[in-house]
C-alpha positions as CSV (number, residue, x, y, z in Angstrom):
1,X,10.6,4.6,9.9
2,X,7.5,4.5,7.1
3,X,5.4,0.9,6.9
4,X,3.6,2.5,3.9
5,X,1.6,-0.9,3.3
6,X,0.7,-3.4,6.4
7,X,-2.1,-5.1,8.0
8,X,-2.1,-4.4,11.7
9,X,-5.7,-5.9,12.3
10,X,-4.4,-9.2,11.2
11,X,-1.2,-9.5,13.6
12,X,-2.7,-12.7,16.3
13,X,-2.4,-9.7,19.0
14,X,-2.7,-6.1,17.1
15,X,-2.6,-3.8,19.8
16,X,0.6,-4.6,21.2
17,X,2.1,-4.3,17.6
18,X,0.6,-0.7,17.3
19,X,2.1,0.2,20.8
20,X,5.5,-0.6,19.6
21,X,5.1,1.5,16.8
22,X,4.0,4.5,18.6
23,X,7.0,4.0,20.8
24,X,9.4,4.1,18.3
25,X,7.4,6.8,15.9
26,X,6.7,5.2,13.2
27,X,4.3,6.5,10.5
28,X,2.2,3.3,9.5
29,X,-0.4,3.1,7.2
30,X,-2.7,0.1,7.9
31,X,-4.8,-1.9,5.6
32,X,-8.1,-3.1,5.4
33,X,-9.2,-6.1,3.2
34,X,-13.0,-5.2,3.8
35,X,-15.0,-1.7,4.4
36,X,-17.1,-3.5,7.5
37,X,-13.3,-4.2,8.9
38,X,-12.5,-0.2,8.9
39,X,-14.3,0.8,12.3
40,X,-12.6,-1.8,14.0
41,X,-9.1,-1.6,12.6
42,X,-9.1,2.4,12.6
43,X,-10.0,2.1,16.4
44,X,-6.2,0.6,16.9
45,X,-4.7,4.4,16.5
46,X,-4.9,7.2,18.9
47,X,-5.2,10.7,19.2
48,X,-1.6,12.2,18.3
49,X,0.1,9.3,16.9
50,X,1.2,8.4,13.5
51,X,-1.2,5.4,12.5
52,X,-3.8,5.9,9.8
53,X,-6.1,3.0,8.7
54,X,-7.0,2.9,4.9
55,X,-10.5,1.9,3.5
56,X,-10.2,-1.1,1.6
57,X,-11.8,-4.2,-0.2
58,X,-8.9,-6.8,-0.9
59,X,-8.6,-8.3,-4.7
60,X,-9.1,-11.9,-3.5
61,X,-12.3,-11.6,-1.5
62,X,-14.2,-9.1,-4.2
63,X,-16.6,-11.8,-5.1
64,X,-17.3,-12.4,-1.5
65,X,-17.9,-8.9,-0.9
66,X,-19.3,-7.3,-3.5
67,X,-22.4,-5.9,-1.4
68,X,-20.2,-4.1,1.1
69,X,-19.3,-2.0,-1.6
70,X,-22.6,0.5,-0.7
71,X,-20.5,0.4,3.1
72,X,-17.0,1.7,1.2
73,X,-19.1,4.4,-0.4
74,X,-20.8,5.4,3.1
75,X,-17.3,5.4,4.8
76,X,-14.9,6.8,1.8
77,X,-15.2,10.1,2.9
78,X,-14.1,9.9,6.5
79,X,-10.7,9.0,5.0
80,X,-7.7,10.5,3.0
81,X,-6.3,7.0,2.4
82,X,-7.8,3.9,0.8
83,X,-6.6,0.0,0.7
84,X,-6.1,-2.2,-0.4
85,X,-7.9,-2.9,-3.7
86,X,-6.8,-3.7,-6.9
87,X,-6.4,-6.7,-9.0
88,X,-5.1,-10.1,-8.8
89,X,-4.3,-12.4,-11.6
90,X,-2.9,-15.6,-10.3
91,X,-4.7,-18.5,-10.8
92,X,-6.9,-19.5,-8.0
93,X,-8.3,-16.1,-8.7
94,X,-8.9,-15.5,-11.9
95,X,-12.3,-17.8,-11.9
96,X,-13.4,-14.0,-9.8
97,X,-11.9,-11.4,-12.5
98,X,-15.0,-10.2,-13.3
99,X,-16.1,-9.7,-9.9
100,X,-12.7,-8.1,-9.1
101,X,-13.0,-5.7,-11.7
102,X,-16.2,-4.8,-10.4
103,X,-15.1,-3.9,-7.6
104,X,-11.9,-2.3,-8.1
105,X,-13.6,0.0,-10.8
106,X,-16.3,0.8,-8.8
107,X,-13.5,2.1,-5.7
108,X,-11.9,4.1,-8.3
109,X,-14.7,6.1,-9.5
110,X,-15.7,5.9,-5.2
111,X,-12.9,7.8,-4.9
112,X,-13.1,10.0,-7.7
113,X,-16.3,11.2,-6.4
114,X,-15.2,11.9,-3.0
115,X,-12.4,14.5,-4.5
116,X,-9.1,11.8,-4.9
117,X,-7.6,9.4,-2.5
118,X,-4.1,8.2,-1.9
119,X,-4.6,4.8,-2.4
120,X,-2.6,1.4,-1.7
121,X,-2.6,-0.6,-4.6
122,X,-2.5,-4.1,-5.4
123,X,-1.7,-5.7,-9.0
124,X,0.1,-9.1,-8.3
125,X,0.3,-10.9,-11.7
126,X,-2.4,-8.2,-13.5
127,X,0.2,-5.2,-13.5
128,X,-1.4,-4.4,-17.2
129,X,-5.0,-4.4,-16.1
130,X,-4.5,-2.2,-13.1
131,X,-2.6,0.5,-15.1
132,X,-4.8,0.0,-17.9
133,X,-7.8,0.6,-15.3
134,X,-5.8,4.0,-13.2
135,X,-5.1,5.6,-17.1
136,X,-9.8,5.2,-17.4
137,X,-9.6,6.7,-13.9
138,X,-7.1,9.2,-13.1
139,X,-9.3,11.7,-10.9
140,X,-9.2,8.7,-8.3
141,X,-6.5,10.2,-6.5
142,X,-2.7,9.5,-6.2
143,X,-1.8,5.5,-6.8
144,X,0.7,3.3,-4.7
145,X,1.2,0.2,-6.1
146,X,2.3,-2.2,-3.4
147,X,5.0,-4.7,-4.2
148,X,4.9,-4.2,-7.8
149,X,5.7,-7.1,-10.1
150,X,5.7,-6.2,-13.7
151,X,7.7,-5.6,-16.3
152,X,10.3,-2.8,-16.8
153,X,7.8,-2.1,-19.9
154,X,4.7,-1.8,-17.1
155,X,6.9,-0.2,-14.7
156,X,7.7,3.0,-16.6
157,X,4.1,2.7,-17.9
158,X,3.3,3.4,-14.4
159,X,6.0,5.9,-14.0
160,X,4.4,7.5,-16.5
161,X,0.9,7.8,-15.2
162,X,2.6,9.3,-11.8
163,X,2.8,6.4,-9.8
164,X,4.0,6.0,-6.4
165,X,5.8,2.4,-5.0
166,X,5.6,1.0,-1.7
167,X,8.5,-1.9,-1.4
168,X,9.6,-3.7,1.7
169,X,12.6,-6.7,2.5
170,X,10.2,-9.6,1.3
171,X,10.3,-7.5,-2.2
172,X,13.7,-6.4,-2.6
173,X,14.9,-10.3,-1.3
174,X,15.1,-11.4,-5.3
175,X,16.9,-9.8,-7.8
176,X,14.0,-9.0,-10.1
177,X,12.5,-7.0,-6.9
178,X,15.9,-4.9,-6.7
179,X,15.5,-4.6,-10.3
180,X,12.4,-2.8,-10.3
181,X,13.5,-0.5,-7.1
182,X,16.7,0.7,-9.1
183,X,14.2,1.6,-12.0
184,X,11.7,2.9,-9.7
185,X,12.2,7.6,-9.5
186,X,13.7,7.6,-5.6
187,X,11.5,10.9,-5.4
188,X,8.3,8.4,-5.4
189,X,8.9,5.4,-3.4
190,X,8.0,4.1,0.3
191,X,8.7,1.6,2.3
192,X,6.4,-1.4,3.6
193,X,6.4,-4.6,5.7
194,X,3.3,-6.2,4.4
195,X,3.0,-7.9,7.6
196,X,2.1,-10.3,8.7
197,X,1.5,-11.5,5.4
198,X,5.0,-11.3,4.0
199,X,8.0,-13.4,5.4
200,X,11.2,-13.3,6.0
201,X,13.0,-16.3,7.7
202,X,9.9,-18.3,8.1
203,X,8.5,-15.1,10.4
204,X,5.9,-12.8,9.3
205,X,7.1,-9.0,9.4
206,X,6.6,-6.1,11.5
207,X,6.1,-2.8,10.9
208,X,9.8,-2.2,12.2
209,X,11.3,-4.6,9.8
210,X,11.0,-2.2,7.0
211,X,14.9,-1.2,8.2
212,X,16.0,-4.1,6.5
213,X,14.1,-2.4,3.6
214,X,16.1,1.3,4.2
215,X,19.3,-0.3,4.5
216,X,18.8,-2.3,0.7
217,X,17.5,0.8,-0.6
218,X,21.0,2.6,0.2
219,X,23.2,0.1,-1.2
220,X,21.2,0.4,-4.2
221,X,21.0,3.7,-4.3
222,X,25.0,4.4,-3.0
223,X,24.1,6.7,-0.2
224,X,24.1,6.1,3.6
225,X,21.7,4.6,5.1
226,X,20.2,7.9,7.0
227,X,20.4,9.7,3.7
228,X,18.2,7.1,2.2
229,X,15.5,7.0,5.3
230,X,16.1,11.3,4.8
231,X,14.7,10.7,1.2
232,X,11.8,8.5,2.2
233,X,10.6,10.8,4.7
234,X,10.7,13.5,2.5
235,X,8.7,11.1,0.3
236,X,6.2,10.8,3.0
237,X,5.8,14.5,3.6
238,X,5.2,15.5,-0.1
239,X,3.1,12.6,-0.9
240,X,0.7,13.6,2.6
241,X,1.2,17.6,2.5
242,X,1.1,17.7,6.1
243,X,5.0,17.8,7.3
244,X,3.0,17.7,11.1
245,X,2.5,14.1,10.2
246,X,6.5,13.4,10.1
């Protein structure tokens, strides 16, 4: 199984969560919310298992953090993987826009400097900025946009520009969110928990909820179930060019 997009630094007890997914093999991709939190959070994988902790500075605390951007620069290149940044348009946030874009352009030309990152991507209610901001910067690196919400307009928009998706059972719950995974290429999409952020039942999800995920993605797709967690694996392997990883 692939958690693609989670925050394993932010479960009450992390390193019990991270043990459980070395035990069952999972490839997880955790996220930070600010460069300082990186040492910490990488320090929760271990030599030979399948965690990797992305460098990040999360939308909602940019104007909070804007000086720790010097720190994202000083640690960017001890790390293939970058996140979560991005944008956030809802409305308790948008008083910070500026500072956000600030930010987020700043991590994008960060990255482009340091040769291209695979980077987790986040664009809840500003689905046109973000894209609008990857087309000024495509030397970045390779985009995942986490739990995308757009439009079917912005959605092959981002298609276009060679876009990757990361959806989990919180997204593909509502029928818009299965709408966009139909429309989404099956050749460019992951799957995430977003935990412990995102909910299902009241109950914040782990890593090893992104099943309910695979087993969606097969109905909508009309294959099995293991041909679908096949796909996503192969997913996995050409997005990180390193089949040792899987």
């Amino acid at each position: 199984m692939i958690d693609f997009h989670c925050h394993l630094d932010l479960y009450p007890d992390p390193a019990p969560i991270a043990e459980e997914c070395r035990r069952r093999g999972m490839y997880i991709l955790s996220m930070t919310t600010t460069p300082s939190a990186w040492p910490t959070s990488s320090g929760l994988s271990k030599e030979g298992d399948h965690i990797r902790t992305a460098l990040g500075l999360h939308p909602q605390v940019a104007h909070e953090r804007l000086g720790e951007l010097s720190v994202f620069d000083a640690l960017v290149g001890g790390t293939r993987y970058v996140g979560e940044i991005g944008l956030d348009g809802a409305p308790e946030f948008r008083d910070h826009w500026q500072a956000q874009v600030t930010v987020f352009t700043h991590i994008l030309d960060s990255c482009r400097r340091a040769g291209g990152r695979i980077m987790s991507i986040h664009s809840r209610r500003a689905s046109k900025a973000v894209l609008k901001h990857l087309s000024e910067h495509k030397a970045a690196g390779t985009s995942v946009l986490h739990w995308f919400s757009g439009t079917l307009a912005e959605l092959e928009q981002a298609i276009d520009l060679g876009c990757w998706f990361s959806i989990g059972p919180a997204m593909l719950r509502s029928e818009r969110g299965r709408e966009l995974a139909v429309h989404m290429p099956r050749d460019r999409v992951l799957t995430e928990s977003d935990g412990p952020f995102a909910q299902m039942d009241e109950k914040s999800l782990k890593p090893w909820d992104v099943q309910y995920a695979v087993d969606i993605l097969s109905t909508l797709w009309s294959v099995p179930a293991d041909k679908a967690d096949t796909t996503l694996r192969e997913n996995l392997r050409r997005l990180v060019i390193s089949p040792a990883l899987v």
